[in-house]
N, C-alpha and C positions, 0 to 999 in steps of 0.2 A: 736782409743779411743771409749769407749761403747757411744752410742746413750743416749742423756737425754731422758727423758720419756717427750710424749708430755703433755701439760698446759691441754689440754683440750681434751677429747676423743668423738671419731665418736662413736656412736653407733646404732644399724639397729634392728628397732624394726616391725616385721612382721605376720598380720593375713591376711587371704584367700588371696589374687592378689596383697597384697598392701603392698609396702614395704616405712616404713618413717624415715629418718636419724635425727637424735639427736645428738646436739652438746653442750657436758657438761663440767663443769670444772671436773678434777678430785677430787676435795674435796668435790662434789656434792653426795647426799644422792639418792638411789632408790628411796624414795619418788618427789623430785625433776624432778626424768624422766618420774615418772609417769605425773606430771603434763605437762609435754612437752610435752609426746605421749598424752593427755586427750587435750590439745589444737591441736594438728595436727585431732586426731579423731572428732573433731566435727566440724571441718573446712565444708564449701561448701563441698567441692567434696565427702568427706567420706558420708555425709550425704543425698546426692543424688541418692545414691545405696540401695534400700529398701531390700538385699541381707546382708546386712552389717549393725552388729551389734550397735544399738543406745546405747551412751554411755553421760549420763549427771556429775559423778562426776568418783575421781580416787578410788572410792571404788566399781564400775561397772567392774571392772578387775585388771588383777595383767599383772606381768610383769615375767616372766618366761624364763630359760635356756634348752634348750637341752642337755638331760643328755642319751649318748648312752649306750645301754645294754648290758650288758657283759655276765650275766647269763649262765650259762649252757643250750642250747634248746633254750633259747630266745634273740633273735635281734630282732632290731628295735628302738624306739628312745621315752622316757618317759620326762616328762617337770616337771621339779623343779623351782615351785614359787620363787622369790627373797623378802627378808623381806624391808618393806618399809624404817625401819630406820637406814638401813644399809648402810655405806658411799662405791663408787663406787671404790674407788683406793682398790687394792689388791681382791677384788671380782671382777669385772669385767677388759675386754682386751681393749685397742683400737679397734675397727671396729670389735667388739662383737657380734655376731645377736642373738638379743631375741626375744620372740613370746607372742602375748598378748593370755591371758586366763582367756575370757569373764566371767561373772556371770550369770545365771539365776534368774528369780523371787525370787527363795527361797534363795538368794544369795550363792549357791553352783555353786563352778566351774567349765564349760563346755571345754569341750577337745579344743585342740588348732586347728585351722581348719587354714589350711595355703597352698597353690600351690607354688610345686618348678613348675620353668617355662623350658619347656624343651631347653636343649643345640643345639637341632639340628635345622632345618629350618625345615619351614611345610613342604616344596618340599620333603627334606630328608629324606630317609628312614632307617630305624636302619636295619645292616646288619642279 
């Protein structure tokens, strides 16, 4: 028998080192995870890092997907905002990873700055 769709979906929301999981109903709106991720971001720890973007409301960032490019000539990986009032079922997957994409002064939005962390050990050396 097909699997039900779970109640509630994981989803992994990620700028530069930090990755914070989010646990939402499904009939939970993008705006709603922004306020999740805007409570994890101004937690202690985030805000201890003078490296890492200070963020006082959800209008300081968006929430953004990874959209790989297929182009002719060009790979690589371009980030499409997600609209706030947009509900999460059928736009987003379970265990999703989005990426936050800060604002500047002039509230125009700054590229997504994010570290994958490497698969090997530091010992290891790539062949």
């Amino acid at each position: 028998p097909p699997r039900a769709a779970p109640k509630a979906y994981q989803i992994l929301a990620k700028t530069h080192q930090v990755t914070i999981f989010l646990t939402v109903p499904q009939s939970a709106t993008i705006a709603l995870l922004k306020d999740e991720a805007l409570s994890a971001l101004i937690s202690r720890v985030a805000t201890e890092d003078d490296s890492f973007p200070h963020v006082q409301s959800t209008s300081d960032f968006e929430l953004a997907r990874a959209v790989k490019g297929k182009e002719k000539g060009r790979s690589g990986v371009t980030y499409e905002a997600l609209e706030a009032d947009k509900a999460i079922r059928g736009l987003l997957t379970n265990w999703e990873v989005l990426y936050f994409q800060f604002r500047d002064e002039d509230s125009n939005l700054m590229p997504v700055e994010v570290s994958q962390p490497s698969l090997l050990d530091d010992e290891e050396e790539e062949p």
